[in-house]
DSSP file (Angstrom, degrees, kcal/mol; ACC not computed):
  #  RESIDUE AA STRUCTURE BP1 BP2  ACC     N-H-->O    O-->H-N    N-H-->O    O-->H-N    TCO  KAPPA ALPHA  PHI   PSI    X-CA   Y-CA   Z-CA
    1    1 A X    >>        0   0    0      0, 0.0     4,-2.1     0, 0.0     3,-0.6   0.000 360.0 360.0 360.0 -43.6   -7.5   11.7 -103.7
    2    2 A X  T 34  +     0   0    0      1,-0.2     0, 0.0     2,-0.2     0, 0.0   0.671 360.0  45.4 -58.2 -30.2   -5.7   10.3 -100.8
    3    3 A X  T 3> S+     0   0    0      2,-0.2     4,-0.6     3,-0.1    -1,-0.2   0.426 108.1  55.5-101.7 -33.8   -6.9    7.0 -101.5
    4    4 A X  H X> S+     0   0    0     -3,-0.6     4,-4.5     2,-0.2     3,-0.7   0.915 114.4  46.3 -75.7 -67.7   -6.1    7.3 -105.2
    5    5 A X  H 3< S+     0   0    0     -4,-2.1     4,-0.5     1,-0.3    -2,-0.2   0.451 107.3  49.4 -23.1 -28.1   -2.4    8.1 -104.0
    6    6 A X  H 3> S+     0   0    0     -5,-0.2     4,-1.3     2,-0.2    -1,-0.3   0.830 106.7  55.1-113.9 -22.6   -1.9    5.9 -101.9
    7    7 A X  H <X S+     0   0    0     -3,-0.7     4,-2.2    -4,-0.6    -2,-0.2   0.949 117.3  44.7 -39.4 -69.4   -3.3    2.8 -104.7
    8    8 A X  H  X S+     0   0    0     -4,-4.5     4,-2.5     1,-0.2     5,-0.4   0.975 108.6  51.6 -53.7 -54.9   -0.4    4.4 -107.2
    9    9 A X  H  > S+     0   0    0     -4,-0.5     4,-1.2     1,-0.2    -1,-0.2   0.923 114.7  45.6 -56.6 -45.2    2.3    4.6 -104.4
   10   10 A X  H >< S+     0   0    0     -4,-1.3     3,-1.8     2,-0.2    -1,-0.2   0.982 114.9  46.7 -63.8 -65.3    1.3    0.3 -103.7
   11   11 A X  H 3< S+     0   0    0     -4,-2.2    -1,-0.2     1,-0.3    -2,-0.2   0.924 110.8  54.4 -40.3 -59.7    1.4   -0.6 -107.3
   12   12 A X  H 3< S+     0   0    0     -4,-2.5     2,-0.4    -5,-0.2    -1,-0.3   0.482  83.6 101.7 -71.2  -1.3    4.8    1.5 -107.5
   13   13 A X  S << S-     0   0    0     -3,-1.8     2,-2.3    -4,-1.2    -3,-0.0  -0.551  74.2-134.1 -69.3 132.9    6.6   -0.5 -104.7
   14   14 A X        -     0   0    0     -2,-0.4     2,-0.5     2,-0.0    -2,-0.1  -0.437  32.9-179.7 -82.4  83.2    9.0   -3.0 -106.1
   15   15 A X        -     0   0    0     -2,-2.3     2,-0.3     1,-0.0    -2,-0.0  -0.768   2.2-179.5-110.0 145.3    8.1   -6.2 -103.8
   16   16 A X        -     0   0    0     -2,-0.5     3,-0.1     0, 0.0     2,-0.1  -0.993  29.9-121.9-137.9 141.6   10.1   -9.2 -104.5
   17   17 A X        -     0   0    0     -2,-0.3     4,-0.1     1,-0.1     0, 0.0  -0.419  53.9 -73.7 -90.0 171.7    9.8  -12.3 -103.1
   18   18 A X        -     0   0    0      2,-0.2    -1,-0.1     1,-0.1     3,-0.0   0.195  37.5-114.3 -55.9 163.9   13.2  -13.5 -101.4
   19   19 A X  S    S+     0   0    0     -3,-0.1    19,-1.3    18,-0.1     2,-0.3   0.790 103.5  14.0 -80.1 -24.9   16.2  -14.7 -103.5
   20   20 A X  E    S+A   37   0A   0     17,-0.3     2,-0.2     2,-0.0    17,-0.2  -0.774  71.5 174.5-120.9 150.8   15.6  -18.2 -101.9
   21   21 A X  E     -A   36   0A   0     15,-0.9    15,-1.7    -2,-0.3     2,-0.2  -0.836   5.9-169.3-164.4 153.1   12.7  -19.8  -99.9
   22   22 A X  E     -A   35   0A   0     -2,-0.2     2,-0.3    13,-0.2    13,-0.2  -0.829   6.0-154.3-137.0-166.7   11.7  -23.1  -98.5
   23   23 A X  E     -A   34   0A   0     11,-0.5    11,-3.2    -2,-0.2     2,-0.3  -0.904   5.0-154.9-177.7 116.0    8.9  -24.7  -97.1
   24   24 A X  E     -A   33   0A   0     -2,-0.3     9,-0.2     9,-0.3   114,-0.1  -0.793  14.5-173.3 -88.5 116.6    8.5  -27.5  -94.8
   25   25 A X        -     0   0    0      7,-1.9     2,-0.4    -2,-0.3     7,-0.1   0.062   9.4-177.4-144.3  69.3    5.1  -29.6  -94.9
   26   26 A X        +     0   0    0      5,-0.1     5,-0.2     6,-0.1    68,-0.1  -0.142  21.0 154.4 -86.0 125.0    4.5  -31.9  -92.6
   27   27 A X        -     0   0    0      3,-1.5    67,-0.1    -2,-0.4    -1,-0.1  -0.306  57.3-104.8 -94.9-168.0    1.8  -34.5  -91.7
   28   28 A X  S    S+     0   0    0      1,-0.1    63,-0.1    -2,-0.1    57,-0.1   0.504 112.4  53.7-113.7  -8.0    2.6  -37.2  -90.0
   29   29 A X  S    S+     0   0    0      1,-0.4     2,-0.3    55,-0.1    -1,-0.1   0.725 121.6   3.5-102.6  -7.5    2.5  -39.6  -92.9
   30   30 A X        -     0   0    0     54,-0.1    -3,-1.5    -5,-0.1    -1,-0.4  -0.971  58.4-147.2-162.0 175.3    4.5  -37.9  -94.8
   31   31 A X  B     -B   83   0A   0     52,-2.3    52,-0.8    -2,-0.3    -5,-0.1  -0.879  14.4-169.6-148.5 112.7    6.8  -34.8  -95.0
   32   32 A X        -     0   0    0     -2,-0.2    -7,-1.9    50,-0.2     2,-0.2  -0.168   6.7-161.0 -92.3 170.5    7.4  -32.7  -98.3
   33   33 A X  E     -A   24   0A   0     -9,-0.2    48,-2.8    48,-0.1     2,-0.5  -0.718   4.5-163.1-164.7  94.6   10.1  -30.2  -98.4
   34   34 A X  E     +AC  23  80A   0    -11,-3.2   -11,-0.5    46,-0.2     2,-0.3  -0.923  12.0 169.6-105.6 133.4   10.2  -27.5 -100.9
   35   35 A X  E     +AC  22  79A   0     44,-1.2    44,-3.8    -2,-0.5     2,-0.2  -0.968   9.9 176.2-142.7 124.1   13.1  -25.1 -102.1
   36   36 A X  E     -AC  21  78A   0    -15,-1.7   -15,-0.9    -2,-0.3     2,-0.4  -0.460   9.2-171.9-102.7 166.6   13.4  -23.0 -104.7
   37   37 A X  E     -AC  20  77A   0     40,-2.1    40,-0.9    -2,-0.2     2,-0.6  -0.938  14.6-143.1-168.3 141.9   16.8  -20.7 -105.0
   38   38 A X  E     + C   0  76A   0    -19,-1.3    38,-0.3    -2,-0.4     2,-0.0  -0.943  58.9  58.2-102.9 123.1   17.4  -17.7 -107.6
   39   39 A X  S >  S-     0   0    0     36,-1.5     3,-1.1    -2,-0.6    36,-0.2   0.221  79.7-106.3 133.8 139.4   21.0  -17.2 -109.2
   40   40 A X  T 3  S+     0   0    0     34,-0.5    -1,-0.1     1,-0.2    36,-0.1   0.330 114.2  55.3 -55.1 -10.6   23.3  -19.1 -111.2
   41   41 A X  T 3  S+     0   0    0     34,-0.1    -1,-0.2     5,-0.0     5,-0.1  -0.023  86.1 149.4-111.4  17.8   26.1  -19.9 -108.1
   42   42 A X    <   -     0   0    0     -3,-1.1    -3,-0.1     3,-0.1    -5,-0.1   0.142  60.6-119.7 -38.8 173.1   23.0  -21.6 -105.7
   43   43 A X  S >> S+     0   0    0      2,-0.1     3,-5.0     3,-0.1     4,-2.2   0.875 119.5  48.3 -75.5 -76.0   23.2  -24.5 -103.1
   44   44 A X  H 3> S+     0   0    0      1,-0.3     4,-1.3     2,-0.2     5,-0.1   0.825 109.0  50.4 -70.5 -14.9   20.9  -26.3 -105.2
   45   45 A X  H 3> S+     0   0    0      2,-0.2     4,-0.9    -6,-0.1    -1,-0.3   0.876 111.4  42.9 -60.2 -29.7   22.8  -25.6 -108.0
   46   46 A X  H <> S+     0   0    0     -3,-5.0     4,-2.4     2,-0.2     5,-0.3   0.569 110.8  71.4-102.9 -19.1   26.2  -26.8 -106.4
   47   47 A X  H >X S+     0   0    0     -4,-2.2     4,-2.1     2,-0.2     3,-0.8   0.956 106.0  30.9 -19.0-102.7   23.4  -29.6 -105.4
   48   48 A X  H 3X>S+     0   0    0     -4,-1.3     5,-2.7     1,-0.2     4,-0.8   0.499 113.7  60.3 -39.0 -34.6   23.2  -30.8 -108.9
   49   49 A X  H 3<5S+     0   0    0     -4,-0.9    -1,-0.2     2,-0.2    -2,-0.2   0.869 106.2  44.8 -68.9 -60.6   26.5  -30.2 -109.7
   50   50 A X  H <<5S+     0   0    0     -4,-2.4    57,-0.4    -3,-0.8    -2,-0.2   0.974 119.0  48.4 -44.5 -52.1   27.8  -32.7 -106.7
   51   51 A X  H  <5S-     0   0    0     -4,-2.1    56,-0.3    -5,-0.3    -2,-0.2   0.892 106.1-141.2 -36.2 -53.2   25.0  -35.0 -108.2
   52   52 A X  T  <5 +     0   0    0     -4,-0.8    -3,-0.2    -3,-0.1    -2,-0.1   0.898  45.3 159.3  32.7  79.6   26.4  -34.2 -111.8
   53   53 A X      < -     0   0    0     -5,-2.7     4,-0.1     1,-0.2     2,-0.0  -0.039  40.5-133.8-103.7-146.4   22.9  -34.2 -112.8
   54   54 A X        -     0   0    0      2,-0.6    -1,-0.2    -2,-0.1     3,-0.1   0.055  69.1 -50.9-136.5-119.9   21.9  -32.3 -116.2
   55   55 A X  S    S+     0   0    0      1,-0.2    17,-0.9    16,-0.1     2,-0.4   0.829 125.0  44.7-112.5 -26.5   18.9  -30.1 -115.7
   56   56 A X  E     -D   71   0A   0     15,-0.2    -2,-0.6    13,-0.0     2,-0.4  -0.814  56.4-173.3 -95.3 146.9   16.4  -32.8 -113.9
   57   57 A X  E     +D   70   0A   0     13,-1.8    13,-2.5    -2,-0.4     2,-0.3  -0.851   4.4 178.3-150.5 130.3   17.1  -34.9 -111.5
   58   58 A X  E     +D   69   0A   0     -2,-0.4     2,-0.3    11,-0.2    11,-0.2  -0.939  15.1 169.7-110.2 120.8   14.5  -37.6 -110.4
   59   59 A X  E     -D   68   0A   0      9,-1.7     9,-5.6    -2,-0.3     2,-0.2  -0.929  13.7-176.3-154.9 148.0   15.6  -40.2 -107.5
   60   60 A X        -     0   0    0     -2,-0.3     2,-0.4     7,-0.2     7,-0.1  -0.640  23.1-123.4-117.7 153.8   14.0  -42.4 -105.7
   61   61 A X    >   -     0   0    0     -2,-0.2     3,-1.8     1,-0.1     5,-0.1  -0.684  36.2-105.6 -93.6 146.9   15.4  -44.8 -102.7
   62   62 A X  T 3  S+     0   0    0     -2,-0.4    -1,-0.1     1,-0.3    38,-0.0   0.862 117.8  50.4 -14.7 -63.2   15.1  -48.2 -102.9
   63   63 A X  T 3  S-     0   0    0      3,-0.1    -1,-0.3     1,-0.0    25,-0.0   0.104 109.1-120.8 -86.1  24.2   12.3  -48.4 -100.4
   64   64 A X  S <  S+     0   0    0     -3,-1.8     3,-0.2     1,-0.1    20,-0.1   0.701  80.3 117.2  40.1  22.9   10.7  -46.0 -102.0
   65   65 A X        +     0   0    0      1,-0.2    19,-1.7    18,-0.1     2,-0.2   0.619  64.7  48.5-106.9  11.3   10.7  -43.7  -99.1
   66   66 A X  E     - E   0  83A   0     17,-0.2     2,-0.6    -5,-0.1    17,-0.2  -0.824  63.8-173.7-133.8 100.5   12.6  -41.0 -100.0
   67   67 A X  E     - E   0  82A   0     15,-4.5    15,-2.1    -2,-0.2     2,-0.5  -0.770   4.5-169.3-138.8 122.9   12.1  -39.1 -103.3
   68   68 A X  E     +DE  59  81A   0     -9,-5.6    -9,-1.7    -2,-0.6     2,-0.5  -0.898   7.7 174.9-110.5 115.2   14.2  -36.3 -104.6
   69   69 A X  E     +DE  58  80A   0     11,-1.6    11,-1.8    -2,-0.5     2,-0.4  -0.977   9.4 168.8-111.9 121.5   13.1  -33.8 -108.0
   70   70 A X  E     +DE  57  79A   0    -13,-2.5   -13,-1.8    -2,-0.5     2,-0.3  -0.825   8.2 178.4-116.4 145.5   15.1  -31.0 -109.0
   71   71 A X  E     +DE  56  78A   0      7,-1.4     7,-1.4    -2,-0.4     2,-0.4  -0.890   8.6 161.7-161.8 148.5   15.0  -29.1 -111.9
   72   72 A X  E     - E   0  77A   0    -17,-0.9     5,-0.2    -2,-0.3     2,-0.2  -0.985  19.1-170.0-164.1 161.3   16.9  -26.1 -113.1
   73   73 A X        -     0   0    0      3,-3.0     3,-0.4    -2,-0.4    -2,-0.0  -0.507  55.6 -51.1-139.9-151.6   18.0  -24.0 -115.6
   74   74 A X  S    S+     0   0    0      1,-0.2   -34,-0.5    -2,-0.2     3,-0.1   0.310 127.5   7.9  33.2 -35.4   20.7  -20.8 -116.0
   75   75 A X  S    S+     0   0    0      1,-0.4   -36,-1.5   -36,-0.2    -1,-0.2   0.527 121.3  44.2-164.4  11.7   19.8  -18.9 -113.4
   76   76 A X  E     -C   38   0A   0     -3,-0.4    -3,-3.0   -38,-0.3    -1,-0.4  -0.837  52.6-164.7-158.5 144.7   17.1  -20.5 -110.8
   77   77 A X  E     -CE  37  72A   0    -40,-0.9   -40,-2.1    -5,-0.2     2,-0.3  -0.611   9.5-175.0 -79.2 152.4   16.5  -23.8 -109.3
   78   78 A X  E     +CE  36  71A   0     -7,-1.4    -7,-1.4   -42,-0.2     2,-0.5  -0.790   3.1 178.0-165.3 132.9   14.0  -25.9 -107.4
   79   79 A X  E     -CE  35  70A   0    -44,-3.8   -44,-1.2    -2,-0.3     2,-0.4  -0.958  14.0-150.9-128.8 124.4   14.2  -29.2 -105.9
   80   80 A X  E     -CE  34  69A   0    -11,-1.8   -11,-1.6    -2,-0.5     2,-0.5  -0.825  10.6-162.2 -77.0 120.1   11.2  -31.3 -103.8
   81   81 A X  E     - E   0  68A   0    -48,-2.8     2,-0.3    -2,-0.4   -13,-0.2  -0.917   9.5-175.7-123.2 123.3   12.1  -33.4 -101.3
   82   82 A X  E     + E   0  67A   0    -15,-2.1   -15,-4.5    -2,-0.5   -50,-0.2  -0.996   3.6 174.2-142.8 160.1    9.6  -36.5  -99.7
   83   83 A X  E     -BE  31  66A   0    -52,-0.8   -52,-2.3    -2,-0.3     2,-0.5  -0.976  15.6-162.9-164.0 135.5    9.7  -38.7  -97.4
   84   84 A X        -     0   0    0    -19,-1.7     5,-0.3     1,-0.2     4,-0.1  -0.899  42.1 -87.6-119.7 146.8    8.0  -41.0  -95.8
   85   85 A X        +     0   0    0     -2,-0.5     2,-0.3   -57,-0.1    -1,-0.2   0.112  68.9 136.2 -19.0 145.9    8.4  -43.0  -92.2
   86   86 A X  S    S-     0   0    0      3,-1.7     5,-0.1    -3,-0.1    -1,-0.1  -0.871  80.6 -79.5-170.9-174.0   10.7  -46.1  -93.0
   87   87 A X  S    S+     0   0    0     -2,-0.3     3,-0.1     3,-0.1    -2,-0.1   0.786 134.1  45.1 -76.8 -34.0   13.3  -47.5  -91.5
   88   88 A X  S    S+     0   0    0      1,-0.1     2,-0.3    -4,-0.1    -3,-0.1   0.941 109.1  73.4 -36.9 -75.5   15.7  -44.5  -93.1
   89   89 A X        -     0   0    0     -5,-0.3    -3,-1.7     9,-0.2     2,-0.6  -0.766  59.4-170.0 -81.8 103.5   13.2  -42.0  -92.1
   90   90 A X        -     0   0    0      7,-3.1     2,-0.8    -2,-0.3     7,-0.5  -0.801   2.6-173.0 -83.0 119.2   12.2  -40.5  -88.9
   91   91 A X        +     0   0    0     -2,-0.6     5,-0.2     5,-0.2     3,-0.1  -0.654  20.4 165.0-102.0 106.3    9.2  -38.4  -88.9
   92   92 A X        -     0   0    0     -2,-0.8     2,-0.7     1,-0.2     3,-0.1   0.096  56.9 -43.9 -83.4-142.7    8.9  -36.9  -85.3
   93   93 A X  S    S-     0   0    0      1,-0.2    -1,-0.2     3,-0.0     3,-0.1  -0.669 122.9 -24.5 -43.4  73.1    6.8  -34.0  -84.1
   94   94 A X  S    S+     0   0    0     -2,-0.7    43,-3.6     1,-0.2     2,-0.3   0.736 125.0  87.7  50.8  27.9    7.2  -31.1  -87.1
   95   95 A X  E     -F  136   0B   0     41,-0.3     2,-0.2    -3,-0.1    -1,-0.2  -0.924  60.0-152.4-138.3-177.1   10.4  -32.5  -88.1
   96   96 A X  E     +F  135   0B   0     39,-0.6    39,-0.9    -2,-0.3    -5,-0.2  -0.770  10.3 176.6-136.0 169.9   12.1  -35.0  -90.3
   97   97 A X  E     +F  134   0B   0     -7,-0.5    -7,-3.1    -2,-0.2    37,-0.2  -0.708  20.7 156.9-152.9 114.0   15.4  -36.7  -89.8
   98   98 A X  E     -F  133   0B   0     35,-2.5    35,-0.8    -9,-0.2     2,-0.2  -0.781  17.3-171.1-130.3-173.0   16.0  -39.5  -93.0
   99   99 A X  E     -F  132   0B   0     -2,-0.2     2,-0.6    33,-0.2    33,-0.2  -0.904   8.5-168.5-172.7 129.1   19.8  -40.7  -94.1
  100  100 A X  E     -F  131   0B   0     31,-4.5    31,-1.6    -2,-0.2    -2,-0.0  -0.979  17.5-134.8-114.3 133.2   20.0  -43.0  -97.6
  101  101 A X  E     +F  130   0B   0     -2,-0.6    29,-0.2    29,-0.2    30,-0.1  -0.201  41.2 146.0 -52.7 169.5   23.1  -44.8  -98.5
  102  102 A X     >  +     0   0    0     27,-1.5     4,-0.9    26,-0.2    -2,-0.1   0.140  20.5 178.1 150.8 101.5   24.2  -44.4 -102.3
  103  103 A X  T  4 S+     0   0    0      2,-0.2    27,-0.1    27,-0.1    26,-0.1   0.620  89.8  56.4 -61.4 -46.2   27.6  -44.3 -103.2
  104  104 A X  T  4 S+     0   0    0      1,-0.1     3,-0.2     3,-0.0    -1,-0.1   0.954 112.5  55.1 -70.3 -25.8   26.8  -44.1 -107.2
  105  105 A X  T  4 S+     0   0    0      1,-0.2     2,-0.9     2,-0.1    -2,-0.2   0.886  94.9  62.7 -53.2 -71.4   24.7  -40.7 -105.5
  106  106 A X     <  +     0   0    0     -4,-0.9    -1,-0.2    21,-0.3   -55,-0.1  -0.536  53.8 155.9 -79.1  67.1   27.6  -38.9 -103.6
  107  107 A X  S    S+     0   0    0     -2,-0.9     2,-0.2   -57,-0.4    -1,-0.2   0.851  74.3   4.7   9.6 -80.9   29.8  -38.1 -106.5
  108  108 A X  S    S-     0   0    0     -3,-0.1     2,-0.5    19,-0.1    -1,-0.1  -0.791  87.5 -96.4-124.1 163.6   31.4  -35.1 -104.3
  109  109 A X        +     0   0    0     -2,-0.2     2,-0.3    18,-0.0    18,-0.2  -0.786  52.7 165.8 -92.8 148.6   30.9  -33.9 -100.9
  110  110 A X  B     -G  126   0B   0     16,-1.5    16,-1.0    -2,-0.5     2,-0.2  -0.962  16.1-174.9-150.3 150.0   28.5  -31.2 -100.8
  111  111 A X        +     0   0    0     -2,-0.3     2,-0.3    14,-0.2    14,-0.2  -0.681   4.3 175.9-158.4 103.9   26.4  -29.4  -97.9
  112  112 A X        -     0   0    0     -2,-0.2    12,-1.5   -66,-0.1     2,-0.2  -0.827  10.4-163.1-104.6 164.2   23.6  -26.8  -98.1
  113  113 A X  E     -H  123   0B   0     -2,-0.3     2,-0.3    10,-0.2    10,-0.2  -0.952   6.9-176.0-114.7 149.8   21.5  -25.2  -95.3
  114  114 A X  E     +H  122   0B   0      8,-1.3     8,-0.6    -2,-0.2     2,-0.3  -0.943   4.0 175.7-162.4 112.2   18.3  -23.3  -96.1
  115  115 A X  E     -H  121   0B   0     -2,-0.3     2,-0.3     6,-0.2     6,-0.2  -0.837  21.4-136.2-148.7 139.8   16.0  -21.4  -93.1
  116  116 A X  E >>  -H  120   0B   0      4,-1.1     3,-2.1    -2,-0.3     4,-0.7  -0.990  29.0-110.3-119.6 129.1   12.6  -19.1  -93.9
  117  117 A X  T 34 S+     0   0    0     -2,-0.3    -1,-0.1     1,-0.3   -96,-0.0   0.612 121.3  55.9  25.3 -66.4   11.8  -16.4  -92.7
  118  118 A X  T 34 S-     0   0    0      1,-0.1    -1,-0.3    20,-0.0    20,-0.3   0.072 123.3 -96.7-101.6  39.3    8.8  -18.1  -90.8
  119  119 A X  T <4 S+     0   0    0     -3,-2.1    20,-0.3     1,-0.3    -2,-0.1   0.575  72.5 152.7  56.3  37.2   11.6  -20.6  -89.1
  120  120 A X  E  <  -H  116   0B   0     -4,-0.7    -4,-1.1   -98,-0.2     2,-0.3  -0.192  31.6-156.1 -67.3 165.8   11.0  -23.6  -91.7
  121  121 A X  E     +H  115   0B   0     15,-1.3     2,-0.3    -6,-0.2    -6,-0.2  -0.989  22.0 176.6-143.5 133.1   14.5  -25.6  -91.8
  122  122 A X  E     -H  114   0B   0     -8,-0.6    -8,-1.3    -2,-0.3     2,-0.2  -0.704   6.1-176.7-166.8 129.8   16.2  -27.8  -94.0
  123  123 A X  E     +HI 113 134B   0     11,-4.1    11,-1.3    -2,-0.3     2,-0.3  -0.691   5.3 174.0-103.9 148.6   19.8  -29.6  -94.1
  124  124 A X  E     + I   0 133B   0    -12,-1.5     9,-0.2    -2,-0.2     2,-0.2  -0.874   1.6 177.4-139.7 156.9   21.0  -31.5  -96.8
  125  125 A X  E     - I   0 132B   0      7,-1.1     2,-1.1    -2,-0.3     7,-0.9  -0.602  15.0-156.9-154.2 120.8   24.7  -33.0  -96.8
  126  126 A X  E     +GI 110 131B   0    -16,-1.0   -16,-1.5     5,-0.2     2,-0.2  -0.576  31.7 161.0 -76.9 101.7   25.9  -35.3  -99.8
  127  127 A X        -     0   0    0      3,-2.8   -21,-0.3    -2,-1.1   -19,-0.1  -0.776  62.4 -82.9-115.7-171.2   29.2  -37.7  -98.5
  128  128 A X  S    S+     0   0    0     -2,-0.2   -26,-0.2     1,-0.2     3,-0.1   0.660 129.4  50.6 -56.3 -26.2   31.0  -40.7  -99.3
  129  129 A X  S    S-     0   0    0      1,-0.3   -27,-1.5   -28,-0.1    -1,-0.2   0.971 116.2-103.0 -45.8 -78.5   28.0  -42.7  -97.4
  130  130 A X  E     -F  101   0B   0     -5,-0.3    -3,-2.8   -29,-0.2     2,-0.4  -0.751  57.9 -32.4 162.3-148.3   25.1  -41.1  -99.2
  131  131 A X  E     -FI 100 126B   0    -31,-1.6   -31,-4.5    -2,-0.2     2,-0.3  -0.825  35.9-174.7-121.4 145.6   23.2  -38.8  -98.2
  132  132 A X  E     -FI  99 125B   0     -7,-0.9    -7,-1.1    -2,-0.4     2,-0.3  -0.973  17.7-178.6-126.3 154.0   21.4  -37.5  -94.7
  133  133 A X  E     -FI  98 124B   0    -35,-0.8   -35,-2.5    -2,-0.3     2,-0.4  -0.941   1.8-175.5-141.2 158.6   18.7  -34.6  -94.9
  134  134 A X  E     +FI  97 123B   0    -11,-1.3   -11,-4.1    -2,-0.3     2,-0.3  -0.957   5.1 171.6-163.8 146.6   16.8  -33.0  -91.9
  135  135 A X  E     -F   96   0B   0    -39,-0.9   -39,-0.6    -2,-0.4     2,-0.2  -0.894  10.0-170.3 177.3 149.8   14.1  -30.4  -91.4
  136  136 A X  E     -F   95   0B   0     -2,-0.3   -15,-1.3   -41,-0.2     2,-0.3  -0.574  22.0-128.2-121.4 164.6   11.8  -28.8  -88.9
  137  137 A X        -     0   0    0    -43,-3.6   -17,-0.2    -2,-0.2   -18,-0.1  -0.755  56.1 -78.5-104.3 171.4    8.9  -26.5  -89.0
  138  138 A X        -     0   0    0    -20,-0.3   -18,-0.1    -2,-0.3   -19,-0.1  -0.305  58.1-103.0 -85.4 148.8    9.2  -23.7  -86.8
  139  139 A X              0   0    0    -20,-0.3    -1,-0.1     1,-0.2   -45,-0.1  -0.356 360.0 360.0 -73.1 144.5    8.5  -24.8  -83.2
  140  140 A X              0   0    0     -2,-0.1    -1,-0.2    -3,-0.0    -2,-0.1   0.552 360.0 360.0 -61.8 360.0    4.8  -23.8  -81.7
């Protein structure tokens, strides 16, 4: 009975996963970056918006070493960010540090920050340059 009880009571908890999360994943040949964000006023919404993208937005660097995909719709986002070592892109020791020019990018100035729970990291900030992004995994 206890056992039975205690099955209903776990089903009948409301777990929801965070309104945001990201997620750092780094090798040393390359370093992926995923963030997702719930609600229609996001950073990656005001993202896209700086961008003045639509609902996708695919870009790629020149050197092909930095590669940004977004998509979004009304009331959640998600954008994937890689990058590999270049001249642009440092990848040290469970972090990243890259920086792109692109003037047609940087529209507006824009700047989000975005930290998990299990001390993933990730910076973004759109100026008149271009763009610089940075992000760690949480230190051992």
């Amino acid at each position: 009975m206890k056992s039975l009880f205690l099955l209903l009571s776990l089903m009948a908890t409301n777990a929801f996963a965070a309104a945001d999360s990201v997620g750092v994943f780094h090798r040393p040949e390359k370093v992926v970056v995923l963030v997702n964000e719930h609600g229609s006023q996001g950073r990656l919404q005001g993202f896209m918006d700086a961008l003045q993208a639509q609902d996708q937005l695919l870009w790629l660097s020149q050197d092909e070493s930095i590669k940004i995909q977004c998509g979004r719709n009304a009331t959640d986002a998600s954008c994937t960010f890689r990058f590999f070592p270049s001249d642009s892109v440092s990848v040290e020791s469970r972090s990243v540090n890259a920086f792109t020019e692109g003037k047609s990018l940087a529209k507006n100035p824009y700047e989000m920050h975005f930290e998990s729970s299990n001390g993933d990291k990730f910076t973004l900030k759109v100026e008149e340059q271009g763009i610089s992004f940075w992000g760690s995994k949480k230190p051992l």
